[in-house]
MINU-313744 format. One record per residue (C-alpha): x, y, z; residue number from 1. Coordinates in pm, whole numbers, padded with zeros to 5 digits, m for minus. Example, Ala and Ser with C-alpha at 12.3 -4.5 7.8 and 13.67 -1.06 7.14 Angstrom:
! MINU-313744
<rec><east>01230</east><north>m00450</north><up>00780</up><marti>1</marti></rec>
<rec><east>01367</east><north>m00106</north><up>00714</up><marti>2</marti></rec>
//
This chain:
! MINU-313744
<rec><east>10469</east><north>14686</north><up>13060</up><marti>1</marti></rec>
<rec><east>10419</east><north>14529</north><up>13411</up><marti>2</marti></rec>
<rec><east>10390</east><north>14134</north><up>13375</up><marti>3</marti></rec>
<rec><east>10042</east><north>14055</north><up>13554</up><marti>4</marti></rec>
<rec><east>10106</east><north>13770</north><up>13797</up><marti>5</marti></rec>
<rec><east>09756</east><north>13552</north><up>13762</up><marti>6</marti></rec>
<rec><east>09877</east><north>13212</north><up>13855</up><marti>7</marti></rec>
<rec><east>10021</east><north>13045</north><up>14225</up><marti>8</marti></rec>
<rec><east>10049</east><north>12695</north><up>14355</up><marti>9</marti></rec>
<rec><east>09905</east><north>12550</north><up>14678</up><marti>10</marti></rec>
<rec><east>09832</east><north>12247</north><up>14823</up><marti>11</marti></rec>
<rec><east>09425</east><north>12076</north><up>14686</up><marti>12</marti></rec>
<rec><east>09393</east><north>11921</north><up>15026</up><marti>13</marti></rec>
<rec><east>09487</east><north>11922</north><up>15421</up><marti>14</marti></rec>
<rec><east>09765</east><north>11671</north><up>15480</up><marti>15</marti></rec>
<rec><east>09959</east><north>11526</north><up>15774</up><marti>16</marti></rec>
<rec><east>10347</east><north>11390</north><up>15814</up><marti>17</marti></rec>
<rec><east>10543</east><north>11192</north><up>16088</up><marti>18</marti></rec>
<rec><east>10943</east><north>11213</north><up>16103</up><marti>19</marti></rec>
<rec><east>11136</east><north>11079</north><up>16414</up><marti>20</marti></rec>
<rec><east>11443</east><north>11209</north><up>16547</up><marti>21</marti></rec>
<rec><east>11582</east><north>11045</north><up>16909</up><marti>22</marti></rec>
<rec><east>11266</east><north>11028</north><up>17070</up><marti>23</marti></rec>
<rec><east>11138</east><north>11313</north><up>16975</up><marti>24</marti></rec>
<rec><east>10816</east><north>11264</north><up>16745</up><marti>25</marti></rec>
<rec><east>10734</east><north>11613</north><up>16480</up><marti>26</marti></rec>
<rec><east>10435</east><north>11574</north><up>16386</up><marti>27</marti></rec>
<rec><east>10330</east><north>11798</north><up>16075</up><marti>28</marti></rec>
<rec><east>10048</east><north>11943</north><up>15946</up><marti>29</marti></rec>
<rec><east>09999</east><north>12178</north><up>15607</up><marti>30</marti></rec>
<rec><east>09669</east><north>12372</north><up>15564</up><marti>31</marti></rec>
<rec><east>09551</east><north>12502</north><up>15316</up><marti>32</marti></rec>
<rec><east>09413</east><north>12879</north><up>15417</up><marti>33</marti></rec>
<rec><east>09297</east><north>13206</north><up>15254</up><marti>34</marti></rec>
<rec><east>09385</east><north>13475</north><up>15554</up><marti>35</marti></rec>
<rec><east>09547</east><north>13513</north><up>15893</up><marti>36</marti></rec>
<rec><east>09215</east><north>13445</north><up>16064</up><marti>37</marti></rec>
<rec><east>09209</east><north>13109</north><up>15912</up><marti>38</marti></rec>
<rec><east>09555</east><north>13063</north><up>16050</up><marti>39</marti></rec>
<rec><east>09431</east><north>13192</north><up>16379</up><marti>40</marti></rec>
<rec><east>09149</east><north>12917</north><up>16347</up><marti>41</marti></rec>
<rec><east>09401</east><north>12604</north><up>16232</up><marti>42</marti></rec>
<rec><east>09679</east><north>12676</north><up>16521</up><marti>43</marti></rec>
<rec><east>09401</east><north>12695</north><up>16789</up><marti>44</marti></rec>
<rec><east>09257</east><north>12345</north><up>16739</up><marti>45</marti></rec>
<rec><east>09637</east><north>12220</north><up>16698</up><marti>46</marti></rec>
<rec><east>09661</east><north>12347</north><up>17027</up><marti>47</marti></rec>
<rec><east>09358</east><north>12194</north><up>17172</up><marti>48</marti></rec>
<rec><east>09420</east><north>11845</north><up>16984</up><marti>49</marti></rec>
<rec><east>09794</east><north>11828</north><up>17125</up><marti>50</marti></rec>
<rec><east>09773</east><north>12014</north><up>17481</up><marti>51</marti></rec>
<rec><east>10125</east><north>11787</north><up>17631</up><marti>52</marti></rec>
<rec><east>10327</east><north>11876</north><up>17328</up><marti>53</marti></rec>
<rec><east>10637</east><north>12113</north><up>17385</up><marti>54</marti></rec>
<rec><east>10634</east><north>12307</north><up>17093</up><marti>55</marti></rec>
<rec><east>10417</east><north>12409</north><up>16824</up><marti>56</marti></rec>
<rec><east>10584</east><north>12579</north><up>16513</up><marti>57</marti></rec>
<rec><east>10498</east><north>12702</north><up>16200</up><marti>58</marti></rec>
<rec><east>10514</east><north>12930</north><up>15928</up><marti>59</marti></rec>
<rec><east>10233</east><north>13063</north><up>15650</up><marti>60</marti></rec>
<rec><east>10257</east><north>13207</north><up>15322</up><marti>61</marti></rec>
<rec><east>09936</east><north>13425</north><up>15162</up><marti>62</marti></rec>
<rec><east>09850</east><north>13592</north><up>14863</up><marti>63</marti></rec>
<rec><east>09917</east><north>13526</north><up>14487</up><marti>64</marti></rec>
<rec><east>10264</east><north>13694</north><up>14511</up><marti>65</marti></rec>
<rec><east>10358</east><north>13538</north><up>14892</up><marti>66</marti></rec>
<rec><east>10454</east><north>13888</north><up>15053</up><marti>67</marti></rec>
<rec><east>10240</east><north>13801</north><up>15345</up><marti>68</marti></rec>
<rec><east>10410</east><north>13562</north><up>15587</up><marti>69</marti></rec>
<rec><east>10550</east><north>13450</north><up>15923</up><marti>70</marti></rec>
<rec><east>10688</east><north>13205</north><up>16107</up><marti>71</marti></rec>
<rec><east>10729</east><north>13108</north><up>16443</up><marti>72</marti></rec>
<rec><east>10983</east><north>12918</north><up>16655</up><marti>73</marti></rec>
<rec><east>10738</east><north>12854</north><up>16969</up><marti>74</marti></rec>
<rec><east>10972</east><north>12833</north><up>17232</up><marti>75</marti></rec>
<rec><east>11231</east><north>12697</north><up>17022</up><marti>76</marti></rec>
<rec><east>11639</east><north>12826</north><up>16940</up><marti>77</marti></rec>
<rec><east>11519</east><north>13116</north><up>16710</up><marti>78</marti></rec>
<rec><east>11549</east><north>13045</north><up>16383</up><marti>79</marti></rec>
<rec><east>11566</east><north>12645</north><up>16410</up><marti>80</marti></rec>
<rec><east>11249</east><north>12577</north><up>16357</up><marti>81</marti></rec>
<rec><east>10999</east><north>12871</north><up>16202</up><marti>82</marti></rec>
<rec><east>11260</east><north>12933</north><up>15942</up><marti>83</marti></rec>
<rec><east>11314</east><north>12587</north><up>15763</up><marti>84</marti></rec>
<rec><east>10931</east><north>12527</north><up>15809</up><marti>85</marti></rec>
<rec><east>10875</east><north>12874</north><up>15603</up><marti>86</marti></rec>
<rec><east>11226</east><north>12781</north><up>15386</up><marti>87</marti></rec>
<rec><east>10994</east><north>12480</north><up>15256</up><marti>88</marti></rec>
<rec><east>10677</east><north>12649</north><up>15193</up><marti>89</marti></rec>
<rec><east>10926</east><north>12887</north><up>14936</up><marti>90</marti></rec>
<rec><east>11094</east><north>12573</north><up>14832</up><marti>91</marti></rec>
<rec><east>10804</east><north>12417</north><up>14652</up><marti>92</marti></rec>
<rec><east>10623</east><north>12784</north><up>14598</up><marti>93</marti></rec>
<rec><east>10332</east><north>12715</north><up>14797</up><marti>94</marti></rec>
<rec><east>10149</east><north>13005</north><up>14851</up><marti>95</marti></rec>
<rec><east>09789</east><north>13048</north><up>15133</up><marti>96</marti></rec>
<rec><east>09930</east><north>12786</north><up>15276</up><marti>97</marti></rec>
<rec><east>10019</east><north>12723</north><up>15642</up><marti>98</marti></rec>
<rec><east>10270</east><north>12446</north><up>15779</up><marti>99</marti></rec>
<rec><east>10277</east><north>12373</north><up>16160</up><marti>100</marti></rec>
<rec><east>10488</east><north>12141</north><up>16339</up><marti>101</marti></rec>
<rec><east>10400</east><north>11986</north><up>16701</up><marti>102</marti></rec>
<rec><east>10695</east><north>11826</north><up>16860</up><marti>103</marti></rec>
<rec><east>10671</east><north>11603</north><up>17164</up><marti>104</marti></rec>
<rec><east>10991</east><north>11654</north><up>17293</up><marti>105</marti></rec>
<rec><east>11167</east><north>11271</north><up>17335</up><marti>106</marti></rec>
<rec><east>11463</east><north>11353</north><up>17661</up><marti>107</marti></rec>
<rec><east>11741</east><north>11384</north><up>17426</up><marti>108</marti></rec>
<rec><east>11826</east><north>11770</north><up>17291</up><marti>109</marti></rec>
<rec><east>11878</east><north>11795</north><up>16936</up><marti>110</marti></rec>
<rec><east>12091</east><north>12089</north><up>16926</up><marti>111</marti></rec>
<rec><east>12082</east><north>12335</north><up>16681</up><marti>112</marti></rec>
<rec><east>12153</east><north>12160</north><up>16390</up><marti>113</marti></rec>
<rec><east>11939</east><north>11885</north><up>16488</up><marti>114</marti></rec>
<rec><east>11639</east><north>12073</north><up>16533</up><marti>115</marti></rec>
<rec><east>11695</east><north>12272</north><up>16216</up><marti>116</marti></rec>
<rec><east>11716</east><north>11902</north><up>16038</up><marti>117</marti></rec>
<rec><east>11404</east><north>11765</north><up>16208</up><marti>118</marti></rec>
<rec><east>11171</east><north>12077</north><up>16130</up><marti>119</marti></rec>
<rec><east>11325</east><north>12099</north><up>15766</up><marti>120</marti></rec>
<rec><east>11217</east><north>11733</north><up>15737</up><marti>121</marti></rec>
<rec><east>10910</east><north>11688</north><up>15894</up><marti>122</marti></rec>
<rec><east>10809</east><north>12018</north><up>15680</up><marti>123</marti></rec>
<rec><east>10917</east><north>11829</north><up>15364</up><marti>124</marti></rec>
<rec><east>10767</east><north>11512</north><up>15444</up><marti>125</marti></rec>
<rec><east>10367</east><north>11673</north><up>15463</up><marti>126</marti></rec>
<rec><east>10479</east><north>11860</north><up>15179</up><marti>127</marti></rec>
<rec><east>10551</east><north>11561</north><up>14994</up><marti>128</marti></rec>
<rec><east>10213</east><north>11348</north><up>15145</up><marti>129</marti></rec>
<rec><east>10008</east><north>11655</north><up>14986</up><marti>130</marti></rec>
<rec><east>09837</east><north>11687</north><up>14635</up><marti>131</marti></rec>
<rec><east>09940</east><north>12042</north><up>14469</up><marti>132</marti></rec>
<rec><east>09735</east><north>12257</north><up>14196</up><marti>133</marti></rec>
<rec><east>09802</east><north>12598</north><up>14031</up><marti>134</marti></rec>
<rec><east>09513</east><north>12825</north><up>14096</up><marti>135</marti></rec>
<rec><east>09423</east><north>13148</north><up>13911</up><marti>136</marti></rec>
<rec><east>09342</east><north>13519</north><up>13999</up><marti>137</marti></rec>
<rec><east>08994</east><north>13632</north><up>13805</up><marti>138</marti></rec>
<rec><east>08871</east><north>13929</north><up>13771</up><marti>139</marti></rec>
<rec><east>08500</east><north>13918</north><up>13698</up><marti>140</marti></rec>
<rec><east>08280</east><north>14211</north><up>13486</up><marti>141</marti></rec>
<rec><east>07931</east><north>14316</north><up>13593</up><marti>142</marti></rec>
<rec><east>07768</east><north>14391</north><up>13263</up><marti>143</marti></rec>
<rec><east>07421</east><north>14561</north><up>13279</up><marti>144</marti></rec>
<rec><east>07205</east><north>14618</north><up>12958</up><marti>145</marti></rec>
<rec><east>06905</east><north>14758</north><up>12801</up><marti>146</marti></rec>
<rec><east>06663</east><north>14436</north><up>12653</up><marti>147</marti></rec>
<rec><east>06709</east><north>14552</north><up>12313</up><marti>148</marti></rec>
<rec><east>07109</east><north>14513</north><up>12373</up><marti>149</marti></rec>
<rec><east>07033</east><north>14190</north><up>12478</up><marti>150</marti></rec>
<rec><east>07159</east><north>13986</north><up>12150</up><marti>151</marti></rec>
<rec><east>07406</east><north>14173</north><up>12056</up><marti>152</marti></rec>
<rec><east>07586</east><north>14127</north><up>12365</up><marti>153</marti></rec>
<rec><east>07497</east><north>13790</north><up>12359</up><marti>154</marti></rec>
<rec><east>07677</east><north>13760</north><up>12019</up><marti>155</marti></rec>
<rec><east>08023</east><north>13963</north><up>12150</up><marti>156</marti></rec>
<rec><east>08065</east><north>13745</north><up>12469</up><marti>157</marti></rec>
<rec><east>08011</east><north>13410</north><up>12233</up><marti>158</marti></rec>
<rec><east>08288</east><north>13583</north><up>11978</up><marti>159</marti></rec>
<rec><east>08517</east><north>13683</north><up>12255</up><marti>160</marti></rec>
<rec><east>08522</east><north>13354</north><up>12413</up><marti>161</marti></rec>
<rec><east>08395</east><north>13489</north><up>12737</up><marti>162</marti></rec>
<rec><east>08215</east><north>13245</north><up>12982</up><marti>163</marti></rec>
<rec><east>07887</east><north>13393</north><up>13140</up><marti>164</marti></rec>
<rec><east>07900</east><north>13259</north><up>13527</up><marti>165</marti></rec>
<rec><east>07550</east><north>13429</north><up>13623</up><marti>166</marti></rec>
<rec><east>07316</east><north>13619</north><up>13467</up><marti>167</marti></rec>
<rec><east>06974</east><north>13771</north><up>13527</up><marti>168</marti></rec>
<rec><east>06673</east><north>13963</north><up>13337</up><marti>169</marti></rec>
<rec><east>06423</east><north>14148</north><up>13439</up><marti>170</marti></rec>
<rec><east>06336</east><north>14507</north><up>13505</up><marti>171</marti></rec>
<rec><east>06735</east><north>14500</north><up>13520</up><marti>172</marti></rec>
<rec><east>06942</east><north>14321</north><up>13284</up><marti>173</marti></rec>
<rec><east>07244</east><north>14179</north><up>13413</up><marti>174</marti></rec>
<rec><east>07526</east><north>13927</north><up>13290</up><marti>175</marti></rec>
<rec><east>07814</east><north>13820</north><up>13540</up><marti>176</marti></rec>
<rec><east>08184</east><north>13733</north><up>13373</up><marti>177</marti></rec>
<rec><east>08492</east><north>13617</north><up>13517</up><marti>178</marti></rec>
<rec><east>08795</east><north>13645</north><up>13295</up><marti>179</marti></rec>
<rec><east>09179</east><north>13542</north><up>13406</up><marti>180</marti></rec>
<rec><east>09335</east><north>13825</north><up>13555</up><marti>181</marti></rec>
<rec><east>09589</east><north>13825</north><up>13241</up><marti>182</marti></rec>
<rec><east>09372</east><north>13811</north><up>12972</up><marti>183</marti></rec>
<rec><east>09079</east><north>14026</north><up>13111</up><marti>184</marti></rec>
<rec><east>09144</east><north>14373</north><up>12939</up><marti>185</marti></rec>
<rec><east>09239</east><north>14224</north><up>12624</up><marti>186</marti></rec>
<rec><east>08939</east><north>14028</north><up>12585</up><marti>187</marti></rec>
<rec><east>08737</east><north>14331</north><up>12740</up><marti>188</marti></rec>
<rec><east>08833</east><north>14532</north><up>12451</up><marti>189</marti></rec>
<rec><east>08708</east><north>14277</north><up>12210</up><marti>190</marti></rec>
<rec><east>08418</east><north>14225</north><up>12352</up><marti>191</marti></rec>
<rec><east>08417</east><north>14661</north><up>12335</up><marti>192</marti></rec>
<rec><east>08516</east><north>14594</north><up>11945</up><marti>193</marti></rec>
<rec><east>08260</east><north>14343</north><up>11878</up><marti>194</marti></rec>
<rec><east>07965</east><north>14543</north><up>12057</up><marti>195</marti></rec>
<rec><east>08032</east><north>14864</north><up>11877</up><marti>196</marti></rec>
<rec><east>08180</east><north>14686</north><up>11520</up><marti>197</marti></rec>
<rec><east>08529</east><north>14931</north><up>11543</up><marti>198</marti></rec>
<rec><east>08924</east><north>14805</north><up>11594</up><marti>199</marti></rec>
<rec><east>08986</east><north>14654</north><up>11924</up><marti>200</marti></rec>
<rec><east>09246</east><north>14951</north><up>11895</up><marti>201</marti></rec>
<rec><east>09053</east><north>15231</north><up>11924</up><marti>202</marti></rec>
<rec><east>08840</east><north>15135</north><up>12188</up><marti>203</marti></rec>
<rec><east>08815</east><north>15252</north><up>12549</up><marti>204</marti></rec>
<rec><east>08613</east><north>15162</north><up>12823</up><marti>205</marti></rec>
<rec><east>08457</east><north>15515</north><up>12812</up><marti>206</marti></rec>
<rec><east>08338</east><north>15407</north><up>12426</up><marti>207</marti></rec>
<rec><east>08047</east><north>15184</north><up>12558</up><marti>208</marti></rec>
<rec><east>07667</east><north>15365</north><up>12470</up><marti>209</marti></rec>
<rec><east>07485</east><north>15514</north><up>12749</up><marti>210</marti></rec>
<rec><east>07268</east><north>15188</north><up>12823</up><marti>211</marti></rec>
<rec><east>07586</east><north>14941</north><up>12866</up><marti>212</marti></rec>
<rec><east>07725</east><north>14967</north><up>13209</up><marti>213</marti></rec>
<rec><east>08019</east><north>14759</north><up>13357</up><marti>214</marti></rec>
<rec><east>08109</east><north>14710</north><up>13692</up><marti>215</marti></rec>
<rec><east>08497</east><north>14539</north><up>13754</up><marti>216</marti></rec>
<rec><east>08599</east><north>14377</north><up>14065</up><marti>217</marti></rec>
<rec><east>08896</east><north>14137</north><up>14140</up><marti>218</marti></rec>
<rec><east>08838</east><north>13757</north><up>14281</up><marti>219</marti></rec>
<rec><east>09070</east><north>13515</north><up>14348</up><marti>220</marti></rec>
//
């Protein structure tokens, strides 16, 4: 059985950070962001707020499970900079989340090490200056129904524990659910058990009656 992954953390809110290293000012910035055009969007007026900085670096994480990232050294050694940005967003599992640090370069090189120090601290600093939440993956059900269906399917989403989030009657018949992305077949089925009054066990979705439709789709 595959474990359904339903649950990530990211940051509540947009937060800045400071961190000095011999003249050289980092300043950091962690968005948070649902796709790459939203990244597109955040380093763009980064760039147009700080035009005289030397470098702009960062690194993003997307998606429930985090396989979507980059990072970017800007100019930089490679690796001293993109990496420990993107090392922190992994640190503290922060997930649709982009970190970008501008550095106004202060005369005196950093080195290697240096710089690798100064991004990995700046990064941790917004980090630690932001508020962070768990969010969920829902799936939501479409359920459409004949009026004389209407109370009993009432009765199986107020058994089943299932919230309606929109709902409309008419000439069509339509309730809207949204159900954790872990728990939405098993409480599908006993809504399915409840309708029909038979074992959660021995029901499939193909068991509904001819006037009960459901339509499925994934939302995070």
């Amino acid at each position: 059985m595959n474990l359904i992954i339903d649950e990530f953390k990211t940051i509540k809110a947009n937060s800045e950070g400071l961190y000095k290293e011999k003249g050289s000012k980092f300043l950091s910035y962690l968005y948070h962001v649902k796709n790459e055009e939203e990244v597109t969007e955040k380093l763009l007026n980064l760039k147009s707020i700080h035009p005289k900085s030397r470098h702009i670096c960062y690194a993003y994480q997307l998606g429930v499970d985090g396989t979507k990232f980059r990072m970017n050294d800007d100019g930089e050694p490679s690796g001293t900079a993109g990496r420990p940005i993107y090392n922190e967003l992994k640190s503290f599992e922060l997930t649709d989340s982009l970190l970008a640090v501008v550095r106004y370069f202060g005369g005196t090189k950093l080195g290697a090490s240096g710089l690798i120090r100064a991004y990995k601290e700046s990064s941790r600093d917004v980090i630690n200056n932001s508020k962070i939440g768990i969010e969920y993956v829902y799936q939501y059900a479409k359920i459409h129904f004949s009026h004389d269906q209407m109370g009993k399917v009432y009765n199986s989403l107020k058994t089943t524990n299932i919230e309606i989030k929109d709902q409309h009657m008419g000439m069509e018949n339509w309730i809207k659910v949204e159900i954790r992305l872990s728990e939405f077949e098993d409480k599908l089925v006993h809504f399915q058990s409840h309708f029909h009054g038979i074992g959660k066990d021995y029901v499939t979705h193909e068991s509904f009656k001819s006037d009960i439709r459901i339509e499925e789709c994934v939302k995070k």
